[in-house]
N, C-alpha and C positions, 0 to 999 in steps of 0.2 A: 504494500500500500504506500503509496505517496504522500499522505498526509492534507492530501489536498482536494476542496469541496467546490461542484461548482452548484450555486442557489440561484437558483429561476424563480421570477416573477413577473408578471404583467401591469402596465397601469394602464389608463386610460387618454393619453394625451402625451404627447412629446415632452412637455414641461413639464412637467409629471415626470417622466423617467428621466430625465437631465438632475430635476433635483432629487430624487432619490439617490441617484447615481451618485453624486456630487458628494452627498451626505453621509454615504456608504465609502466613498474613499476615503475623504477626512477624516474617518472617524476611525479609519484602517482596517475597518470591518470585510475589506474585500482590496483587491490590489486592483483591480479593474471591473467595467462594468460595459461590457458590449449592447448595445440597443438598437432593436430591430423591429421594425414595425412589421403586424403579421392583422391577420384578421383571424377571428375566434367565433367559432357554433359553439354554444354552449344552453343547456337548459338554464331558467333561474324563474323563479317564482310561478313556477307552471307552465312557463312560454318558451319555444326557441328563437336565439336571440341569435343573432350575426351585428360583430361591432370590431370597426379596428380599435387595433390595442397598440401597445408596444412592449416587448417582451424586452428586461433585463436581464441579462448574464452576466453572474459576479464569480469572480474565481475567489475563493478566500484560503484560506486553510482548516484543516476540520476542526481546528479547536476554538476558531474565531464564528463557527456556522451557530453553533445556539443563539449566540449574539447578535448575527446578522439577522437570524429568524424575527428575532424581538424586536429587532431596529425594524423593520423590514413592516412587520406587523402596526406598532406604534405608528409609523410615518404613511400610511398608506390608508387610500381613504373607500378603498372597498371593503362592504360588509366584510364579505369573506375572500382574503384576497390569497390568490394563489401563491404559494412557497413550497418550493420541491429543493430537496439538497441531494444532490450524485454526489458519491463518493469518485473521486479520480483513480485511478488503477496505475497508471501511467502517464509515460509522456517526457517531452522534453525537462530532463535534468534540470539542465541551467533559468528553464522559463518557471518551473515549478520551486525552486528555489528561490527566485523574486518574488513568486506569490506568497512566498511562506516569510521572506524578509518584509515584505510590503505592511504586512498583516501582524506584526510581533510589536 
């Protein structure tokens, strides 16, 4: 194991994922945060919904992910807002080793 998590989330609006983003490096809770706009089917309150989003991808280290969970959680203004943490298996040495300096 590499030690290293990556945490996906979605918000609703480009500014919205710029300042999440933003808040989540600062705070060293993630070493980066890629942001990708995607569109999302999902059921909610009974209906199927189709809505662009924008998906964040945050690399952190696994011992920084409970934290990022809570930031993640706290700063986000969906009900129920998605948060998935992968564990890393692999990968680039030297890149995984920034994420884990990044994040300490």
């Amino acid at each position: 194991m590499s030690g290293t998590s990556v945490v996906t989330t979605t918000v609703g609006s480009a500014e919205a994922a710029e300042a999440l983003a933003k808040g989540v490096v600062e705070a060293r809770l993630g070493a980066c945060v890629q942001i990708v706009p995607i569109r999302s089917v999902y059921r909610w309150d009974g209906e199927v919904r189709v809505d662009d989003e924008w998906q964040c991808v945050v690399k952190t280290s696994a011992t920084r992910a409970d934290q990022l969970v809570a930031h993640i959680k706290a700063n986000h203004d969906y009900d129920v807002p998605e948060v998935v943490v992968t564990p890393v298996i692999g990968g680039n040495d030297d890149y995984l080793t920034w994420v884990s300096e990044e994040t300490s």
